[in-house]
C-alpha positions in Angstrom: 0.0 0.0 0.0 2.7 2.4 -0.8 1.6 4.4 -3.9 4.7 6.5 -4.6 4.2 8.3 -8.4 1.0 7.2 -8.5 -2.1 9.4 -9.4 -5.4 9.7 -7.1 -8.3 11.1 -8.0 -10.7 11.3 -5.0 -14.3 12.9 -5.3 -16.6 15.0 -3.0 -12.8 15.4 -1.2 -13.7 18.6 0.5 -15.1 17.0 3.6 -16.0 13.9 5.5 -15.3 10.5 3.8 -13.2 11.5 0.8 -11.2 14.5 2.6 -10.0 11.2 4.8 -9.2 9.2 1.4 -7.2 12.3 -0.1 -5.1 12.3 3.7 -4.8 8.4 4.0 -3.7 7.9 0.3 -1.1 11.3 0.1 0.2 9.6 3.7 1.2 6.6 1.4 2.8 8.9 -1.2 0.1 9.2 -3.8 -0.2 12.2 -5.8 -3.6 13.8 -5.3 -6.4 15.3 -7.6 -9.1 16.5 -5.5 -12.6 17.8 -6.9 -16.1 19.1 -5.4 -17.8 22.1 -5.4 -16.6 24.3 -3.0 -13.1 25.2 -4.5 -12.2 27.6 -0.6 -12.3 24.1 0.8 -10.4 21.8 -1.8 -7.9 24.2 -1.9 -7.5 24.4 2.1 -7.1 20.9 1.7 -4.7 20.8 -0.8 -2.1 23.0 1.0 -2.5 20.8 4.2 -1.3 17.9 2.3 1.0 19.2 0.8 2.6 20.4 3.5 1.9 17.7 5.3 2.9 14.8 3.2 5.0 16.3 0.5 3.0 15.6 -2.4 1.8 16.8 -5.4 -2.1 18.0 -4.9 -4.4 19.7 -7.7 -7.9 21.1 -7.3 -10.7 21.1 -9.9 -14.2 22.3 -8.6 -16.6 20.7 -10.5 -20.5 19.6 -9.8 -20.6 16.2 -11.0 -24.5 16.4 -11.1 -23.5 18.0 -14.1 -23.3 16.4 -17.0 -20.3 17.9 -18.5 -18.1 17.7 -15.6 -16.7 13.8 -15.7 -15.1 14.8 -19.4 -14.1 18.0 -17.9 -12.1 16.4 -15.4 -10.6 14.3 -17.7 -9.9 17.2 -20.4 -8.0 18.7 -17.9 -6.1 15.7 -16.3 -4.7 14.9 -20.1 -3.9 18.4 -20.9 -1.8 17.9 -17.6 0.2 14.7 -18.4 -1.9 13.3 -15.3 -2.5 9.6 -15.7 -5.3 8.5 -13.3 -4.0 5.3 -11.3 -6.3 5.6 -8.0 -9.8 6.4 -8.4 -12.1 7.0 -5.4 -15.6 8.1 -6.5 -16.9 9.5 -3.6 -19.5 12.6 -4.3 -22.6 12.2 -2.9 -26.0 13.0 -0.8 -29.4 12.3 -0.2 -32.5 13.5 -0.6 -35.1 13.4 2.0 -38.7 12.7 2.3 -40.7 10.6 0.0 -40.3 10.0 -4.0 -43.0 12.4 -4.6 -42.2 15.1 -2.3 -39.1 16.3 -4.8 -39.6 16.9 -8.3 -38.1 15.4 -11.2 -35.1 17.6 -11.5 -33.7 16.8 -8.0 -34.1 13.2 -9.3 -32.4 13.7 -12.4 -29.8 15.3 -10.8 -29.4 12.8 -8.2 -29.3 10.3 -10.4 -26.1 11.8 -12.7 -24.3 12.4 -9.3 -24.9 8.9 -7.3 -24.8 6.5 -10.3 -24.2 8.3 -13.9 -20.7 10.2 -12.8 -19.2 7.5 -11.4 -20.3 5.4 -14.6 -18.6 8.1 -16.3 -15.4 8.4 -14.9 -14.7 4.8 -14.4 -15.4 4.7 -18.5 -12.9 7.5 -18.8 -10.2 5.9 -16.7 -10.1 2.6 -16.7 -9.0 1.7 -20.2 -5.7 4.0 -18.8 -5.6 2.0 -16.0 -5.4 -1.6 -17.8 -3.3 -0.2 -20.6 -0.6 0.0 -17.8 -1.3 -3.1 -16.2 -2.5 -1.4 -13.0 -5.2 0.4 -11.4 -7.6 0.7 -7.8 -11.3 2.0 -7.9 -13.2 2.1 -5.2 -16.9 3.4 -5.2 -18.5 4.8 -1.9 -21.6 2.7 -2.0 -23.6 1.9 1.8 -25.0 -0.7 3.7 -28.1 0.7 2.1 -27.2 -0.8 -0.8 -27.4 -4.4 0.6 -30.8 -4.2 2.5 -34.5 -4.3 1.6 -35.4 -0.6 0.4 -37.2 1.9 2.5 -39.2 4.5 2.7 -38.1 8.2 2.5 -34.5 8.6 0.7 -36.4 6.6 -1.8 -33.4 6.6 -4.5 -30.3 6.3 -2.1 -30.5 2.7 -1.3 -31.0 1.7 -5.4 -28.3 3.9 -6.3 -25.9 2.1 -4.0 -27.5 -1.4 -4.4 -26.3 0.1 -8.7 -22.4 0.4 -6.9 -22.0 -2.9 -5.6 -23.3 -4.8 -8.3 -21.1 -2.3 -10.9 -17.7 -3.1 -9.3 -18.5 -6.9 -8.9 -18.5 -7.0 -12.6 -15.9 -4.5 -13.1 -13.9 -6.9 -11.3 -15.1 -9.6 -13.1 -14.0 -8.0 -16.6 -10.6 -6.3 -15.1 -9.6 -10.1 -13.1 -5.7 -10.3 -14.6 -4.9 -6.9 -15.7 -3.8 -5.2 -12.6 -7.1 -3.8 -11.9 -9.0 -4.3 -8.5 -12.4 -3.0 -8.0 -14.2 -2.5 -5.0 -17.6 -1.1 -3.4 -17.0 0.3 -0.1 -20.3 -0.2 1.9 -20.2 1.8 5.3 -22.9 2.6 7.4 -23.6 5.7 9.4 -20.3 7.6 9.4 -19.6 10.8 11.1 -19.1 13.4 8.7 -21.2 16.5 6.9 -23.3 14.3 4.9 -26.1 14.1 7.9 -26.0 18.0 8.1 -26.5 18.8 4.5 -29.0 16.4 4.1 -30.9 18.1 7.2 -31.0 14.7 9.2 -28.7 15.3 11.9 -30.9 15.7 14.4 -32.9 12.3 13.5 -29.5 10.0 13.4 -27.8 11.8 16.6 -31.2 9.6 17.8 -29.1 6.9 17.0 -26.9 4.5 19.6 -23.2 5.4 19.5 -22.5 1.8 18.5 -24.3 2.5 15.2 -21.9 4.8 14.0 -17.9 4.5 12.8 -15.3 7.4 12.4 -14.4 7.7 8.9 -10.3 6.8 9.4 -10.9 3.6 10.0 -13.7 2.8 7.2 -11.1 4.4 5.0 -7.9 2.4 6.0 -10.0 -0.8 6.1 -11.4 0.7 2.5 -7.8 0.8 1.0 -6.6 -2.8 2.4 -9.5 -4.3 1.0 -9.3 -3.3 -2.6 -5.5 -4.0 -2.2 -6.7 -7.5 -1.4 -9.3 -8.0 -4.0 -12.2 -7.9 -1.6 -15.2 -6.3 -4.5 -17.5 -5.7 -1.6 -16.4 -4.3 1.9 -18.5 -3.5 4.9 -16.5 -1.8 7.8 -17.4 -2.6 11.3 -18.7 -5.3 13.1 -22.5 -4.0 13.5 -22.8 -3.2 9.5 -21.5 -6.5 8.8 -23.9 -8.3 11.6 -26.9 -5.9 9.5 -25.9 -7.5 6.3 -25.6 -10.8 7.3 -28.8 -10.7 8.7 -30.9 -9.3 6.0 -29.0 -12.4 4.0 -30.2 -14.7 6.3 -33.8 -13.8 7.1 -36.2 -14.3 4.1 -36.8 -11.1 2.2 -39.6 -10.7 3.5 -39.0 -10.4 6.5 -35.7 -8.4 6.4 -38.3 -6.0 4.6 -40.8 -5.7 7.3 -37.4 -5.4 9.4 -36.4 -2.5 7.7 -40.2 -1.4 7.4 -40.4 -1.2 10.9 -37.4 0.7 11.2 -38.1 3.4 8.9 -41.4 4.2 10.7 -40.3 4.2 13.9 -37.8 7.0 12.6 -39.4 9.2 10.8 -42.0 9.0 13.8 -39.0 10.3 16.2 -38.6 13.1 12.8 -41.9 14.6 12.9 -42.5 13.3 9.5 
């Protein structure tokens, strides 16, 4: 796990989750391209880790709910002479309430964030990555992706179920040319994401034991695609989740998570 020379590009690294991924891989020597929207923060970032790890570290704000921004990036990147070894694909957030409460454009735009960019950018790099026989994606997918639906955040939990399934057969395709895919499914993580999305006060409802720091879903992120693990669940409650929803018939893992989902949005207010 020593990525010396290499080239990382981590998204939605101006906070939380991927701010962690840009420290933890510039810590092992990789070079660092950071993007999200709020350029004040990348390039705060960017000047800490530099300084910190003595690395090379550019910035590129970009909204990757737009359309244009995955070939953007990689515009850029080749005008640069930067070769894309490390790809984290990161951006993200949620949209509360039920399907119908939001209309379609929040949807749409969801949709080209959660699942459509990171199509995109995989498509843009990876035929770099096996051309030189080596390469590391990982795509922040949840726990939600592995358990029944609920209701409210109707699209989150498809979107992420659309990760796991991506990089099993992007491994699948890349097994033998020094490619290793992998879905990282954490579950509630402390970070902004709860605060943007408005929810903070429901989930600080939660039992400490529920959550995980993001350091160590990010160190246990990086050994597992190093190892060739294509789905990794951090923490020893999300993997006791998953296992049961895998065990119980659907049905009832879906009244489970049924349940659940009332009971919470009761404790909202919703």
């Amino acid at each position: 796990m020593i990525y010396s020379n290499k080239w990382a590009l981590v998204t939605g690294a101006s906070a939380g989750i991927g701010a962690v991924f840009a420290d933890a891989l510039a810590a092992r020597g990789a070079n660092l391209v950071l993007t999200a929207r709020r350029k004040d923060r990348l390039e705060a970032l960017a000047a800490d880790l530099r300084t910190k790890h003595n690395v090379k570290v550019k910035t590129i704000a970009a909204d990757l709910a737009d359309t244009d921004a995955p070939p953007e990036i990689a515009r850029v990147l080749a005008a640069d002479g930067i070769d894309v070894d490390i790809l984290i694909s990161n951006a993200g957030f949620g949209l509360p309430g039920f399907y119908t409460e939001n209309e379609w454009p929040a949807h749409r735009d969801f949709l080209q964030l959660m699942v459509t960019s990171y199509a995109h950018l995989t498509r843009l790099f990876l035929p770099g990555m096996i051309a030189r026989d080596y390469g590391r994606i990982i795509h922040v997918s949840s726990v939600a992706g592995l358990v029944p639906g609920s209701a409210g955040h109707t699209m989150y939990g498809p979107a992420k179920a659309f990760l796991v399934s991506f990089a099993q057969s992007l491994a699948a395709e890349c097994e033998g040319a020094g490619v290793n895919a992998s879905a990282l499914c954490p579950g509630f993580t402390y970070s902004e994401f709860h605060d943007v999305n408005d929810t903070r006060g429901l989930v600080s409802q939660l039992p400490g034991y529920m959550f995980m720091s993001p350091e160590p879903v990010v160190e246990g992120a990086l050994e597992a695609v190093e190892k060739g693990h294509v789905v990794y669940v951090p923490g020893l409650w999300n993997k006791f989740t998953v296992w049961l929803m895998k065990a119980l018939p659907r049905p009832w893992g879906a009244a489970m998570v049924k349940q659940q989902s009332a009971k919470f949005r009761r404790q909202s207010g919703e």
